[in-house]
C-alpha positions in Angstrom: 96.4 53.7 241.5 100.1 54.0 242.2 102.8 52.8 239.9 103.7 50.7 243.7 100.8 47.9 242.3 99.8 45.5 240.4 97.0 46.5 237.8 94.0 45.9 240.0 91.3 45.5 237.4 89.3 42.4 236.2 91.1 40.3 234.1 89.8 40.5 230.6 87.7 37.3 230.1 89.3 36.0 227.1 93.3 36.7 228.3 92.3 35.3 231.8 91.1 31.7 230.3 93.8 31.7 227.5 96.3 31.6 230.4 94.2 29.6 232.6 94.2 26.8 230.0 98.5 27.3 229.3 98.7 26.9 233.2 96.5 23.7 233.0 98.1 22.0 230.0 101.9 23.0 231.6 100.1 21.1 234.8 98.9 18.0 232.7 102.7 17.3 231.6 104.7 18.8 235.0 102.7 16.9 237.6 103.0 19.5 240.6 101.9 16.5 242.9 104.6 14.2 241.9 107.2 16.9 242.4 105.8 18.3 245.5 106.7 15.0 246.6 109.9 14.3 245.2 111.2 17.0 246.5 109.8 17.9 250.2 111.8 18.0 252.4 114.9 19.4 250.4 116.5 22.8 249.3 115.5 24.5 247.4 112.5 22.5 247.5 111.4 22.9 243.6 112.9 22.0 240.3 114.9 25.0 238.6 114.2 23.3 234.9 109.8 24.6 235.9 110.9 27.7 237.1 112.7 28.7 233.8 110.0 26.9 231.7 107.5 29.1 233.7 109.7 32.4 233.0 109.2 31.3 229.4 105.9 31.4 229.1 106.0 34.6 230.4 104.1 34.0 234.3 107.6 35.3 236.1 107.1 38.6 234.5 102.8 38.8 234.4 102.8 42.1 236.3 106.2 43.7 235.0 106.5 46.6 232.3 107.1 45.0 229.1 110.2 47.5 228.5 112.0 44.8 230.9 110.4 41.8 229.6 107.3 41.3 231.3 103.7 41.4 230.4 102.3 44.2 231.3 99.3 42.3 232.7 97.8 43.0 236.4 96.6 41.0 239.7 93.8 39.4 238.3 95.8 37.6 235.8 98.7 36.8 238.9 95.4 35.0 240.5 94.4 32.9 237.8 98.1 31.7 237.7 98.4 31.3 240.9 94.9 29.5 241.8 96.0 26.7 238.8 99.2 26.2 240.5 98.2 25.6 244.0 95.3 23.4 242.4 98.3 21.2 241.0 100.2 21.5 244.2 103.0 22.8 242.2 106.2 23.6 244.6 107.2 26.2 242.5 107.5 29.7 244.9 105.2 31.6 242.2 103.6 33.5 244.5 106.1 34.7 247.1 108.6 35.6 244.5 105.9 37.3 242.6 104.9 39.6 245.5 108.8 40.4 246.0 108.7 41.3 242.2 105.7 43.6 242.7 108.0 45.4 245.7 110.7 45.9 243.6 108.7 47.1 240.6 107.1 49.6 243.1 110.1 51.2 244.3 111.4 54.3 243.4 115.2 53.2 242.4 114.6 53.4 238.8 118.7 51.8 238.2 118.0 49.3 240.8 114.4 48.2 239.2 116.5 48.0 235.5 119.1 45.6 237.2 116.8 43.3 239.0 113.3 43.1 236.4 114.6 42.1 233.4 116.3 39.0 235.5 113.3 38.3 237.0 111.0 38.0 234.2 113.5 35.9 232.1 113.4 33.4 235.3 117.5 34.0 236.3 116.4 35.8 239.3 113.9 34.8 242.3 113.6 37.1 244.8 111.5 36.9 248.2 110.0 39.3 250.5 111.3 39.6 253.6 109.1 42.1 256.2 108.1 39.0 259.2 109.7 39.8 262.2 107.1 38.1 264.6 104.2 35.7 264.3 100.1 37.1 264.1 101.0 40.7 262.9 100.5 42.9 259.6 102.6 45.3 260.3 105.2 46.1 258.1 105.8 49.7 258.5 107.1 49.5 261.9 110.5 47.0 261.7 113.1 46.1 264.2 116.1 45.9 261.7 117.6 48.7 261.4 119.8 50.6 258.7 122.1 52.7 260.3 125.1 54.8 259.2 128.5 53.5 260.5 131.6 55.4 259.6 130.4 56.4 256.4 128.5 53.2 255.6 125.4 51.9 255.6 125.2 48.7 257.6 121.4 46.5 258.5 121.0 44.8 261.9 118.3 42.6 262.4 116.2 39.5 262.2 113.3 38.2 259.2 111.2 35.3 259.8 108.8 32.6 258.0 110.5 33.8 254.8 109.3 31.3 252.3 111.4 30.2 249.1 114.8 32.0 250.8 116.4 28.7 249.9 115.9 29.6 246.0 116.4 33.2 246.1 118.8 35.4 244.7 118.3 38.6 246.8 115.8 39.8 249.4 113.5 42.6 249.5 114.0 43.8 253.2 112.2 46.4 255.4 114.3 48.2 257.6 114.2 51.5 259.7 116.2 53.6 258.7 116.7 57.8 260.0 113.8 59.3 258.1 111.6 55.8 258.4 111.4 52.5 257.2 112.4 51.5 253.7 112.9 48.7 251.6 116.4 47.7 250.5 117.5 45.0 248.1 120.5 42.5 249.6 121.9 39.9 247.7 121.9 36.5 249.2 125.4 35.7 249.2 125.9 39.3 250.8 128.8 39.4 254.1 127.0 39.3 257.4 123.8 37.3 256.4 123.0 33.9 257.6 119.6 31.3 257.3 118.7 29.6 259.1 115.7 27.3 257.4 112.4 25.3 259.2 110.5 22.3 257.7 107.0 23.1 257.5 104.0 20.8 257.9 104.1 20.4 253.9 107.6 19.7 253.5 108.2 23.1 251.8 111.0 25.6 253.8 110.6 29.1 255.9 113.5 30.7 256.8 115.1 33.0 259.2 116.9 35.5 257.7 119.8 37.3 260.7 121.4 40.4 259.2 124.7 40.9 261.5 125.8 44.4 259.7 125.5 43.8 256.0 126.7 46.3 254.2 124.2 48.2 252.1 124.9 50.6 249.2 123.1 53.6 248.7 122.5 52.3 245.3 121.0 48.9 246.7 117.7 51.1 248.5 115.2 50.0 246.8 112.3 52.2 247.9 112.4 55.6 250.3 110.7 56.5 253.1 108.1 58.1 251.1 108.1 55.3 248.7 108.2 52.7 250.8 104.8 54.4 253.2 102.7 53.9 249.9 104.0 50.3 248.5 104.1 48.7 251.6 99.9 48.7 252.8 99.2 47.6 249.2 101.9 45.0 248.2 100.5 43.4 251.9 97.0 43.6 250.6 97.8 42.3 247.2 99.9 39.4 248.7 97.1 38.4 250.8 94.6 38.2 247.7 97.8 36.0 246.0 97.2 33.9 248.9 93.8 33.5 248.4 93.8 32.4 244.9 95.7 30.0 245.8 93.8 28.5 248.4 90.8 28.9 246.3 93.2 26.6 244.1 94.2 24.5 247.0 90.0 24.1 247.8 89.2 23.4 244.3 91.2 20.5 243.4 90.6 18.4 247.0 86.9 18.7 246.3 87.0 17.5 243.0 89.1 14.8 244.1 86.6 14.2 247.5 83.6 14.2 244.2 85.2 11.8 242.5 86.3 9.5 245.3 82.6 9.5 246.8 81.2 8.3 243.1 84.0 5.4 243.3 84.2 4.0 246.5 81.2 1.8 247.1 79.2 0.8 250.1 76.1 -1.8 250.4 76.3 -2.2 246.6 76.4 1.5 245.3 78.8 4.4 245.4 78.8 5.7 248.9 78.0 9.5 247.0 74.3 8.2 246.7 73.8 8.5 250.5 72.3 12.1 251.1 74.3 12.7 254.2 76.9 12.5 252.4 75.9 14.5 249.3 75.1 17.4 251.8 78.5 17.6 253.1 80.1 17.3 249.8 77.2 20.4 249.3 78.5 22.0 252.3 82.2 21.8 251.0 81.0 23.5 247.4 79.4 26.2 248.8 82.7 27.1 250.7 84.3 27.1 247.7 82.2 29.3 245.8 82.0 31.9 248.8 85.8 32.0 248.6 85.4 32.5 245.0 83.6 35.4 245.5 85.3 36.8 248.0 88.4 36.6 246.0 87.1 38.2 242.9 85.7 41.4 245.0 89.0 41.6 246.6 90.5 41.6 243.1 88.1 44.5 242.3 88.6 46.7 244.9 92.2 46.5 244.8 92.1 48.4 241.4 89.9 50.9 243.7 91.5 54.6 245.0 90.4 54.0 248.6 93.0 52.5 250.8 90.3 51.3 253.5 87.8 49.5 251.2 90.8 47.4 249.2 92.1 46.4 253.1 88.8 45.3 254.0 88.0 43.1 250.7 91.8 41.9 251.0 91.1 41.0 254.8 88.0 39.2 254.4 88.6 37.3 251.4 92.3 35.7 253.1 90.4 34.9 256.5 87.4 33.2 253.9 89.8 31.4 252.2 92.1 30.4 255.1 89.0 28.8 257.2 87.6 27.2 254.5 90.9 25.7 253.4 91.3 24.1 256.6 87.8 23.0 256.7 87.7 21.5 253.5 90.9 19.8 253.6 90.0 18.0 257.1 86.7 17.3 256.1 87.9 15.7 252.4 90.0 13.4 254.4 87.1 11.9 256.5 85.5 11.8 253.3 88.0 9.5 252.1 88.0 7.3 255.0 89.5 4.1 255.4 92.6 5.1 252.7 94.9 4.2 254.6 98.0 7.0 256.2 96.3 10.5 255.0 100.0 11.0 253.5 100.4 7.8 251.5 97.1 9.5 249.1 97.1 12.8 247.2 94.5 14.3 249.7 96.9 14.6 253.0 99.1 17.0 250.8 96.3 19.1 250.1 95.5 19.8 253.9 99.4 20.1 254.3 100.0 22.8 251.7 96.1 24.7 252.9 97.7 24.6 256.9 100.9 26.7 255.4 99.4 28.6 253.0 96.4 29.4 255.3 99.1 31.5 257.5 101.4 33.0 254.9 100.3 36.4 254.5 98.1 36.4 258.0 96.0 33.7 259.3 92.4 33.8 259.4 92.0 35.4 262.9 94.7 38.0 262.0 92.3 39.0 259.3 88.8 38.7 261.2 90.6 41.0 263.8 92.2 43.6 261.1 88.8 43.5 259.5 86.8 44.5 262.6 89.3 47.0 263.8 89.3 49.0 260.6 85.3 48.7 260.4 85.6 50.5 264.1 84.5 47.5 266.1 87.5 47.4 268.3 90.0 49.7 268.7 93.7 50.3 267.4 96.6 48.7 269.0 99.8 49.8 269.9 101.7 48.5 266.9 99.1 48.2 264.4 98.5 50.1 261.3 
């Protein structure tokens, strides 16, 4: 294990449901459902006032040393955070600006890391990840945007897409090629020569475009080398797409307890419409995707904390193209389970299939990561273009 990750191992039972119950009772009195709709449709798109109160209870910083104010803790412990936040559709960015924090903390700018971490634990700083520069691809190693040297300065050309929380961000982690490869450099967002462009997503939440029309870069401001960069940049992908999966195991678990508890309500022919068997086995159907995403997830977690590079790609691949399909499964299926409602959107449920259809895609859809899994367990070939 590099210094470049999160720590991989299981979460220590007793640490992982102490914080699981924080995030739950923080959830009980900042109902992420009533500000997820509040504030759809707007920028930033979540309330500031959580974010700090999030920093202080230490889940900004989870995976940073403590020397800078963080907890010292590992991936596991990001999941369990995470998967209680999606359950509570909270609008906070927790897990994009978390992966941007594990990027910076894996860089080898140890002056640049002091600057930015400490802000970032205490909450005063969100950051986000910006490495997208088409749709359907993984690769991050092989970026359009360049860093060049022009008259004695460092200047970065190029386009980011489906950015998410760019809105709230402070700086962005960006992959550029540069002479001796691609690297990762830190740009502020009020920096000369960048511009955003943002797009409403099915769940009311922003992605932006990020256009870099020769921002200046400071030698000081690269924020991981060549070499560096080569190493962070397969894991932090793989450990953002087990992020992802936590929360849509989060996403999955709360609209099939809410699809439970509808079915034993609703009532049909004089009893609750969850006392006909056909329904009971779909409801069966939708636990038993659950609980093969929940195992998915948790091998993932395990064999990211693993030395080899191919095994941890495979688990991370499998467990985000689990989740993804089942997400989208589950969400359209609880919805014709809670039929005759009314609009889908006017009830809780609609915004759980909303937030699974975005999430489903950030970090690679599910047929991104059925084909990434087969190629690297040789059942087609490499492309040009993939790593």
């Amino acid at each position: 294990m590099t210094a470049a990750s999160a720590t991989a191992m299981p979460a220590d039972d007793d640490i992982g449901e102490m914080l699981r119950k924080s995030v739950q009772d923080f959830c009980a009195r900042h109902p992420g459902v009533a500000r997820t709709r509040r504030l759809r449709d707007t920028e930033p798109g979540f309330d500031p006032g959580v974010w700090r109160q999030m920093a202080e209870a230490g889940w900004t910083g989870i995976p940073l040393p403590e020397a800078v104010g963080g907890l010292g803790l590992g991936l596991a412990e990001i999941c369990v955070v995470a998967e209680e936040l999606a359950a509570d559709l909270a609008s906070e960015p927790f897990g994009p600006a978390t992966v941007a924090a594990l990027a910076i903390a894996g860089g080898d700018n140890a002056g640049l890391k002091q600057r930015l971490l400490p802000a970032i634990a205490s909450g005063e700083l969100i950051a986000s990840l910006a490495w997208q520069e088409s749709a359907n691809t993984l690769d991050a190693l092989h970026p359009a945007t360049r860093l060049k040297n022009a008259g004695g300065r460092l200047v970065l050309t190029g386009e980011k897409h489906f950015v998410p929380g760019a809105a709230g961000a402070g700086g962005f982690v960006v992959t550029a090629a540069a002479a001796d490869g691609t690297v990762l450099v830190w740009v502020e967002a009020g920096s000369g020569g960048l511009s955003r462009e943002a797009t409403l997503a099915v769940d009311g939440s922003m992605l932006s475009t990020l256009r870099f029309d020769r921002v200046e870069v400071a030698d000081a401001d690269i924020l991981a080398s060549q070499t560096a960069t080569s190493l962070l940049l397969p894991r932090l992908l793989d450990e953002a797409a087990v992020i992802a999966t936590a929360e849509l195991l989060g996403i999955i678990r709360a609209a099939f307890e809410r699809t439970r508890e509808y079915l034993g309500q609703r009532t049909q022919f004089g009893r609750p419409i969850g006392s006909f068997q056909v329904l009971q086995h779909r409801l069966v159907d939708l636990w038993m995707q659950r609980e093969m995403v929940r195992a998915c997830l948790e091998e993932a977690i395990a064999a990211c904390g693993q030395a080899d590079e191919t095994q941890r790609a495979l688990a991370a691949s499998a467990a985000k193209a689990r989740a993804a399909t089942a997400a989208l499964h589950n969400g359209r299926q609880s919805i014709q389970l809670h039929g005759a409602i009314g609009y889908a959107d006017e009830h809780d449920i609609g915004l759980y299939l909303k937030r699974a259809i975005v999430k489903s895609a950030w970090m690679g859809s599910a047929p991104v990561h059925r084909k990434r899994f087969a190629r690297l367990s040789g059942y087609v070939p490499q492309e040009a273009g993939e790593e």
